[in-house]
C-alpha positions as CSV (number, residue, x, y, z in Angstrom):
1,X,33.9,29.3,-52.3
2,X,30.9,31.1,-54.3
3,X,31.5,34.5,-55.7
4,X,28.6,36.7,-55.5
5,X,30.2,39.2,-57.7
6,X,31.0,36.4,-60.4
7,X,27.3,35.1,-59.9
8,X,26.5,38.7,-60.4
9,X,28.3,39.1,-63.8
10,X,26.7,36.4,-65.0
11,X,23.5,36.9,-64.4
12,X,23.8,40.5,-65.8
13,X,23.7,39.5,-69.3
14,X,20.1,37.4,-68.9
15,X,17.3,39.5,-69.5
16,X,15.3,40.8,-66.5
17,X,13.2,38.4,-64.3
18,X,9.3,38.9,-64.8
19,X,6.9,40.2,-62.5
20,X,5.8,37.6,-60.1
21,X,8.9,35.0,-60.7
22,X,12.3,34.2,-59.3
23,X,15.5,33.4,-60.8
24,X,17.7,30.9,-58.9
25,X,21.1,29.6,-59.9
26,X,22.4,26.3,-59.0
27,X,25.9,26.0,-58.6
28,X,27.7,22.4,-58.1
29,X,31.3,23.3,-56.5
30,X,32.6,19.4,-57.1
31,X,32.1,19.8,-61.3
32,X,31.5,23.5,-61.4
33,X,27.8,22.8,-62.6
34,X,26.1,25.9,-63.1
35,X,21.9,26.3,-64.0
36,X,19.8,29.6,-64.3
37,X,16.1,29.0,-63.8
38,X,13.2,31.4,-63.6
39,X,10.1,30.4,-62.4
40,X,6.4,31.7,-61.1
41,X,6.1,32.3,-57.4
42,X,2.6,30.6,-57.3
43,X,4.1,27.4,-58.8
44,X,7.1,27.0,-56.9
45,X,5.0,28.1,-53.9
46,X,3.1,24.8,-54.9
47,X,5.6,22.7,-55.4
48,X,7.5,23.6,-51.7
49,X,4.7,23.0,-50.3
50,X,4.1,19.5,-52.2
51,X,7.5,18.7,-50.8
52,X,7.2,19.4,-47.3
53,X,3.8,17.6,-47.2
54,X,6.1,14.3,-47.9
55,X,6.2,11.9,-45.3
56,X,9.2,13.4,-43.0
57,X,12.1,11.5,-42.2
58,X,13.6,12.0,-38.4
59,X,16.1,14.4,-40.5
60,X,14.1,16.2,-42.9
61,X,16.8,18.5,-43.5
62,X,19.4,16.3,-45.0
63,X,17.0,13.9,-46.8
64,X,16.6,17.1,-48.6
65,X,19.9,17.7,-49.2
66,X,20.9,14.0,-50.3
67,X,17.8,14.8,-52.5
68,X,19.3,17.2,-54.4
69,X,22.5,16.1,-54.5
70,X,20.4,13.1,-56.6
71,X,18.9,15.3,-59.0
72,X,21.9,17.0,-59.6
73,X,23.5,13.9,-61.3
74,X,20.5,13.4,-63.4
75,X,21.4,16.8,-65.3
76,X,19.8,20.0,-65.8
77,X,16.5,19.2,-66.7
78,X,15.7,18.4,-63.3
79,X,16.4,21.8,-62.5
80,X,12.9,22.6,-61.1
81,X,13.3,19.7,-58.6
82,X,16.2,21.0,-57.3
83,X,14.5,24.7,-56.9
84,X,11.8,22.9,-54.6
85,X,13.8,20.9,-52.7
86,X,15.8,24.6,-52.3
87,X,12.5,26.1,-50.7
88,X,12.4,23.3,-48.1
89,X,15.9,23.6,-46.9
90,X,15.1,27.1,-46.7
91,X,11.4,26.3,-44.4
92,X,13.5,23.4,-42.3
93,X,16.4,26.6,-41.5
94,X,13.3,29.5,-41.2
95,X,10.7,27.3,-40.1
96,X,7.9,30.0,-41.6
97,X,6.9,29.6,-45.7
98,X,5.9,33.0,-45.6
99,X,8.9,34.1,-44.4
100,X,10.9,31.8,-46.9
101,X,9.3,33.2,-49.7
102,X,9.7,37.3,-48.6
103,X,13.5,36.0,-48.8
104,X,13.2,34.4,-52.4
105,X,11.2,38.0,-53.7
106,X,14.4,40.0,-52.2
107,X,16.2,38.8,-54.9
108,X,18.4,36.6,-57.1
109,X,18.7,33.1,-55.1
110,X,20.8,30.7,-55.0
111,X,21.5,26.8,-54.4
112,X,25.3,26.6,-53.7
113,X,26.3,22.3,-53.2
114,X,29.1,21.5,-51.6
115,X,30.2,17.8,-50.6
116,X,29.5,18.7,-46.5
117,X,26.7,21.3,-47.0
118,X,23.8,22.8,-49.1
119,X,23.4,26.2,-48.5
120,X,20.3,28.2,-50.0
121,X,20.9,32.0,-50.0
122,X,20.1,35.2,-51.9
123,X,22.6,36.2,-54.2
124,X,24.0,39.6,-52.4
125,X,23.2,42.7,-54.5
């Protein structure tokens, strides 16, 4: 089960996220992956969007998640991939981007994968 309080101590030691950005941390139960990425708003803004214009599949939702789960296995530098395919999950569960992204500024997110599930949430303060 993800620790929010572990998450939390080790996050503290990173330097503050910038104005305008979000940090997300991607967390692989199955080989205890772990990645830290900050990125602009605007651009991840972008690149949600550029993912949910994709042609949709009759369960968007989980193409989603096997996408992921593929990017995973390819190794940290597809990181950024992994943080857009996060925003859709989050639009397919919220169903408003606006919405999605006042949830990503509230905080610390992250993508927690688990062999059943992938659950995008904000780390809890």
């Amino acid at each position: 089960m993800f620790d929010d309080a572990a998450a939390r101590r080790y996050l503290a030691g990173l330097a503050p996220v910038a104005a305008g950005s979000v940090r997300w941390l991607i967390y692989d139960h199955d080989r205890q992956w772990v990645s830290v990425v900050d990125g602009k708003l605007a651009s991840l803004r972008q690149d949600c969007a550029h993912v949910l214009s994709a042609p949709r599949q009759a369960d968007a939702n989980a193409s989603y998640m096997d996408a992921i789960r593929e990017f995973l296995a390819d190794g940290a530098e597809c990181t950024p991939q992994v943080v857009a395919l996060s925003c859709a999950v989050l639009m397919q569960r919220i169903g408003d981007l606006d919405e999605v992204f006042a949830q990503i500024r509230s905080g610390v997110m992250a993508t927690l994968v688990y062999p059943e599930d992938v659950v995008v949430r904000p780390v809890a303060a």
